[in-house]
C-alpha positions as CSV (number, residue, x, y, z in Angstrom):
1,X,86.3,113.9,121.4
2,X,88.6,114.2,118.1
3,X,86.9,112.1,115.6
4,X,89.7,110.1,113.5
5,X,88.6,108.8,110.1
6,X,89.4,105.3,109.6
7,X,92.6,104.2,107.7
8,X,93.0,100.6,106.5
9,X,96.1,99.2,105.8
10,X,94.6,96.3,102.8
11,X,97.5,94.3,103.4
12,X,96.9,93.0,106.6
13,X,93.7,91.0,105.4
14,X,96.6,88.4,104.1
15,X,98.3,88.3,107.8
16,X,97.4,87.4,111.6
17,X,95.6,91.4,111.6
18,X,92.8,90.4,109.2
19,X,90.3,90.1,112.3
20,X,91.7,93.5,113.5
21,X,91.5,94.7,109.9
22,X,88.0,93.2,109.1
23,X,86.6,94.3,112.0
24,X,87.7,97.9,111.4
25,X,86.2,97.8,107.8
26,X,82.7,96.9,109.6
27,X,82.9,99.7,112.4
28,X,83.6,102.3,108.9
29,X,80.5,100.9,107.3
30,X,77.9,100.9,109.8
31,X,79.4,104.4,111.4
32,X,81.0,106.0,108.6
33,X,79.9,105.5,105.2
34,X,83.4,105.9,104.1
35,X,87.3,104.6,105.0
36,X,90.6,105.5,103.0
37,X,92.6,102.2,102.2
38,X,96.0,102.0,102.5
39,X,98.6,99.6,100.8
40,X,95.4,97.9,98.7
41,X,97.3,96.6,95.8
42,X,97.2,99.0,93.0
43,X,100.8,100.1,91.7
44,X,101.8,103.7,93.3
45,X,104.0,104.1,89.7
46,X,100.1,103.4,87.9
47,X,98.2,106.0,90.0
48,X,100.9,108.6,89.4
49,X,101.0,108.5,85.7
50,X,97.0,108.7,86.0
51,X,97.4,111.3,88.0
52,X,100.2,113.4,85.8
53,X,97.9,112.2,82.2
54,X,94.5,113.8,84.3
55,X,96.0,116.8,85.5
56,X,98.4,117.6,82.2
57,X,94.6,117.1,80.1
58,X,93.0,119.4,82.5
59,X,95.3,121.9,82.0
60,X,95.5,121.3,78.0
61,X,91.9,120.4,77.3
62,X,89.6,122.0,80.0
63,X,90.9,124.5,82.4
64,X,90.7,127.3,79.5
65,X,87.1,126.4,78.9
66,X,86.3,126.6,82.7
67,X,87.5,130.0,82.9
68,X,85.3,131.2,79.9
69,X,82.3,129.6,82.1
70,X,83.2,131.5,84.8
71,X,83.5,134.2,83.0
72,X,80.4,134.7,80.9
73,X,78.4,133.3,84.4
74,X,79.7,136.5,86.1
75,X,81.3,134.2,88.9
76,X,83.8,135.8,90.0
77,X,82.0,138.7,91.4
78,X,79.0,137.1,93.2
79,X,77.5,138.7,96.5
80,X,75.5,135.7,97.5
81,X,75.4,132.0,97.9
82,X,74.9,130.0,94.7
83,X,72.9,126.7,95.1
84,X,72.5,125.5,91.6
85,X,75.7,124.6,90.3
86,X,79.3,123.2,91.5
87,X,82.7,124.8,90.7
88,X,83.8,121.7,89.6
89,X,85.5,120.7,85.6
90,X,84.6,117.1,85.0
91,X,84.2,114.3,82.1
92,X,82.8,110.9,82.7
93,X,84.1,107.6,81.8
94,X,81.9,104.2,80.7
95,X,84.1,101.2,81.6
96,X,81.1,98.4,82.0
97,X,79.1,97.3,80.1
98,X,80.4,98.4,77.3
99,X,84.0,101.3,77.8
100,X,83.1,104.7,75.6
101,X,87.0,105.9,76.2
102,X,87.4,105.7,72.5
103,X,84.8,108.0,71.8
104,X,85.7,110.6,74.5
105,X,87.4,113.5,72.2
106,X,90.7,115.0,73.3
107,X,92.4,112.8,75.1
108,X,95.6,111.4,74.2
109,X,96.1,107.5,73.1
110,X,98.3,107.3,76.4
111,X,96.0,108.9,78.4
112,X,92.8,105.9,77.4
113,X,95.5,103.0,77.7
114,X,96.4,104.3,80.9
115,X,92.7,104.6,82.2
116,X,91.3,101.8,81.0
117,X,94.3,99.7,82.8
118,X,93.5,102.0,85.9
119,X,90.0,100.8,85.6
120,X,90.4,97.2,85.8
121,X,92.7,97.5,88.8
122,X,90.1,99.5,90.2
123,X,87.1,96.7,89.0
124,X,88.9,94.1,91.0
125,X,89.7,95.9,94.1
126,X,85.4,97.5,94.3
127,X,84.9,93.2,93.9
128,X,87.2,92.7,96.6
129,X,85.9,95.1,98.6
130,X,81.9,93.2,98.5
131,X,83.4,89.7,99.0
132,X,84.7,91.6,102.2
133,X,81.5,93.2,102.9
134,X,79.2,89.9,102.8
135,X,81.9,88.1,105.0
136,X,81.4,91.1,107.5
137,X,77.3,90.8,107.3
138,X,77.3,87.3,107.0
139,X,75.8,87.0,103.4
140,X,77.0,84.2,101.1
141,X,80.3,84.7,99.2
142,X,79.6,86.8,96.1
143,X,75.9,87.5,97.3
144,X,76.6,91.7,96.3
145,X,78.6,91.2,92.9
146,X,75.2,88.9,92.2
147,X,72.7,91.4,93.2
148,X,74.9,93.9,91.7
149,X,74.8,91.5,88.2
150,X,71.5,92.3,86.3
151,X,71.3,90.5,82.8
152,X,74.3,92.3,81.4
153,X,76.5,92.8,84.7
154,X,77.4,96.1,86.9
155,X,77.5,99.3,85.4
156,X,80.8,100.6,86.0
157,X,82.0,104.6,85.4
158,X,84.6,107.1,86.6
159,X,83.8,110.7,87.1
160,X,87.3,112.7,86.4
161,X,87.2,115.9,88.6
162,X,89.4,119.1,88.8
163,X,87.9,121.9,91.1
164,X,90.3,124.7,90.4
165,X,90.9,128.3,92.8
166,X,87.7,129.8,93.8
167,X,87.7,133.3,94.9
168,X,84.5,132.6,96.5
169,X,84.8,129.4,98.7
170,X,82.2,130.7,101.0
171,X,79.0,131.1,98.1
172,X,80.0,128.3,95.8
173,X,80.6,124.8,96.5
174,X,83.0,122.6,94.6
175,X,80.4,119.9,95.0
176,X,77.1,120.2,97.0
177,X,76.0,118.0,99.7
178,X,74.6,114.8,98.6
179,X,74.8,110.9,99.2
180,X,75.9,109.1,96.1
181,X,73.5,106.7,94.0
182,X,75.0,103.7,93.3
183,X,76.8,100.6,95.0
184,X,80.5,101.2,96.3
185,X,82.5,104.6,95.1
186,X,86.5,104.2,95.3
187,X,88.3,107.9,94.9
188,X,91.6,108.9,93.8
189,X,92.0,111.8,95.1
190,X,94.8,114.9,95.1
191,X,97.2,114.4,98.2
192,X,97.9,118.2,98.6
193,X,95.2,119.8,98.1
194,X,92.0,118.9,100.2
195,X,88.3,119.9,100.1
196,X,86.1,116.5,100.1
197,X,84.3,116.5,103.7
198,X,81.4,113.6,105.4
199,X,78.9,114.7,107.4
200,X,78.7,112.6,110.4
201,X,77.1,113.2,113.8
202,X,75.8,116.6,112.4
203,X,79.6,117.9,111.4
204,X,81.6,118.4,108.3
205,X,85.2,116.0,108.8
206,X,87.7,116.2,106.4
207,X,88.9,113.1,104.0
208,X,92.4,113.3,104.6
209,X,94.4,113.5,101.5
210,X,97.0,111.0,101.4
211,X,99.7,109.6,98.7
212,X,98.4,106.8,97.0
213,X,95.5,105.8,99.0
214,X,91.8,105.0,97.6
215,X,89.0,106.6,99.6
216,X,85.9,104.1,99.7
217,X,82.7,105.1,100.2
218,X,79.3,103.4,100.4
219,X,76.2,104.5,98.1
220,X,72.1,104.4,98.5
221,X,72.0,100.7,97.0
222,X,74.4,98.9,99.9
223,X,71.8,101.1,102.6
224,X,69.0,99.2,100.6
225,X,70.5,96.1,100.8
226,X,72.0,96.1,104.3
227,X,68.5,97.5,105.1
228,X,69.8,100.6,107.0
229,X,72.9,98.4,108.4
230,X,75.5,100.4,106.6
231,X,74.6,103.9,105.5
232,X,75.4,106.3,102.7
233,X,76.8,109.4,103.7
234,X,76.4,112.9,102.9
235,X,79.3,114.6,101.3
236,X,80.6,117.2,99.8
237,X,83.4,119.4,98.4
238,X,84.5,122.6,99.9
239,X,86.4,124.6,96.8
240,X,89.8,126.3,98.1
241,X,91.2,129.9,97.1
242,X,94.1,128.3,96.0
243,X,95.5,125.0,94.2
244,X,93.4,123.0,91.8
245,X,91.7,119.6,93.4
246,X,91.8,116.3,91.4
247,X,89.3,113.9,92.1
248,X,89.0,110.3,89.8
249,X,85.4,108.8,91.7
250,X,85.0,105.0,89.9
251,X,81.8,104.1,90.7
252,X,80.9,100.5,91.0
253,X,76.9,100.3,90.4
254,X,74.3,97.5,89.7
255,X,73.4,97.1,86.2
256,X,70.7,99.4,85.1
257,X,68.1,96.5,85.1
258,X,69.6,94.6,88.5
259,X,66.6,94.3,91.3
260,X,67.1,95.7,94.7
261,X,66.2,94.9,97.6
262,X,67.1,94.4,101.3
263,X,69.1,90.5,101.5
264,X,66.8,88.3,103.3
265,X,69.4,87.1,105.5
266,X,69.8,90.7,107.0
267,X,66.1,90.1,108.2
268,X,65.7,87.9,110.3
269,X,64.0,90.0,113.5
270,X,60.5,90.4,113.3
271,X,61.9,94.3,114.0
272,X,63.7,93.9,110.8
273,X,61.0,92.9,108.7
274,X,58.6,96.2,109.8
275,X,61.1,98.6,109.2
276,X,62.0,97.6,105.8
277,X,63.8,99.1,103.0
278,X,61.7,99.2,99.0
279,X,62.8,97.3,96.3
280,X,63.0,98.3,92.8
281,X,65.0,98.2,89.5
282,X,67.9,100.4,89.9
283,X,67.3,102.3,87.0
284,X,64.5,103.6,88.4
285,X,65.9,104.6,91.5
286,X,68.2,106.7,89.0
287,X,65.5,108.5,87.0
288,X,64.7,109.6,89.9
289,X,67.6,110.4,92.0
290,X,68.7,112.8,88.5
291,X,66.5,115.3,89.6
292,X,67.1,114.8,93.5
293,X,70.7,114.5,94.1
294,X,71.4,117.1,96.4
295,X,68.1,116.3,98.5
296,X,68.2,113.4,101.6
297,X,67.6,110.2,100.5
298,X,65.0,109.2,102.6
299,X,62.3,110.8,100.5
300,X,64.1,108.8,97.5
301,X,63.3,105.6,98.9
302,X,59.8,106.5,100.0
303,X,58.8,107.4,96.3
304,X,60.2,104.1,95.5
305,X,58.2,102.3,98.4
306,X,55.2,103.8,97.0
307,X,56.4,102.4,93.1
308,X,57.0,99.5,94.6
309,X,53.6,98.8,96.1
310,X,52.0,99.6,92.6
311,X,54.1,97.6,90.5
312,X,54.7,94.5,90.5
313,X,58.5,93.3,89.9
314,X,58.4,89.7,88.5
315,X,60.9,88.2,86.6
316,X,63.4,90.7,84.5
317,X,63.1,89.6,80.8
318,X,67.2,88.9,80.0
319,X,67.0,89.5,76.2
């Protein structure tokens, strides 16, 4: 059976399809970990001028520097697999708390204005997106932006990808097999040139590319929450021989002292409650995913099972 990934047209949660629509956005979470929205309210004529400012920086700031990598690594000629590094050119972005676009170097004034707007559209629509998701589990209205909330509110970043032609798709990855940390990803992604695959029922699908559509995808945290309910979902990037790959990931995460833990409501079978998920501050779930990311989570959350039954997690100081 032809798998088909699932494609949401945002606008019909405002018409007579919102059940249709809703219910479709629950089928994604619980069986794919990921859905590409159409139509979801950010301006076509904004996502194109991020994506001509990314890919004219890339080419004036970065792609020389990823060819003298390549270079002095010897890629170019390698026999066998590589399993330690990504073909991949990237810079990361701090929108929340506090936005560090001033102090990244070489990009032009238009360039920050035009993220920084870009990030805000995308803020609200990753907000949207968990009002959505607690209607479909049945969790209070703005029960996941208050998890999510901490003492100083979600951390919020964008990860600004290019994976140019690799001679070698076969040995080196663009990006290697991993779930992602954090709460709910949304992707701007290249609509010509593909690569970004899910693993689901033991085989590699392809994302579609598509014109001005956001690819969602669901991280470690919501699996904690939804205790196993919706899953994240291994991923990863197959590098092409030819055409370079933009990728703009905004990840929408808890706040680095935010508390985690599987929503109460979700547990209300005794069957539930045995098989339950840890709980822990999400920072150190990230200390220790650093070192882990292209592992399986499950081990992940055992370690923090075990952390969790040694420490106890009373109240986060908010000063």
């Amino acid at each position: 059976m032809e798998l088909t990934f699932p494609l949401i047209d945002f606008s019909k949660l405002n018409g007579e399809e919102r059940a249709t629509a809703m219910e479709m956005i629950k089928d994604a979470c619980e069986n794919w970990g990921f859905f590409e929205l159409m139509n979801h309210g950010i301006s076509h004529e904004l996502m194109e001028t991020v994506e001509r400012l990314t890919k004219e920086h890339y080419k004036k700031c970065m792609e020389q520097r990823f060819k003298e990598m390549v270079a002095t690594k010897g890629l170019e000629a390698v026999q066998s697999e590589i399993n330690d590094m990504d073909w991949e050119s990237t810079f990361f972005l701090r929108h929340l708390p506090e936005s560090n676009i001033a102090e990244i170097p070489d990009l032009e004034e238009e360039y920050r204005k035009v993220m920084k707007e870009f990030a805000v559209e995308l803020e609200k629509l990753a907000e949207q997106l968990l009002d959505l998701l607690c209607e479909n589990l049945g969790l209070e209205p703005g029960y996941l932006k208050k998890v999510f909330y901490g003492s100083k509110g979600p951390t919020f970043g964008t990860k600004v990808s290019n994976y140019p032609p690799c001679p070698k798709p076969d040995l080196i990855k663009g990006l290697r097999a991993h779930t992602d940390a954090g709460g709910i990803i949304l992707l701007f992604q290249d609509d010509k040139v593909s690569g970004l695959q899910l693993l689901k029922d033991e085989q590699w699908i392809d994302v579609p590319p598509m014109k001005h559509s956001i690819v969602v995808n669901l991280g470690d945290q919501l699996e904690v929450i939804t205790n196993g309910k919706y899953k994240s979902v291994m991923h990863r990037v197959i590098a092409q021989t030819d055409g370079t790959r933009m990728s703009i990931a905004s990840f929408y995460n808890p706040g680095s002292d935010a508390v985690i833990y599987p929503a109460p409501a979700l547990l209300g079978t005794e069957a539930d409650k045995s098989e339950v998920y840890p709980k822990f501050v999400f920072e150190d779930y990230m200390k220790l995913y650093a070192g882990l990311k292209f592992q399986a989570k499950e081990p992940r959350f055992e370690a923090m099972k075990i952390m969790d039954s040694t420490l106890d997690l009373g109240p986060i100081a908010t000063v």
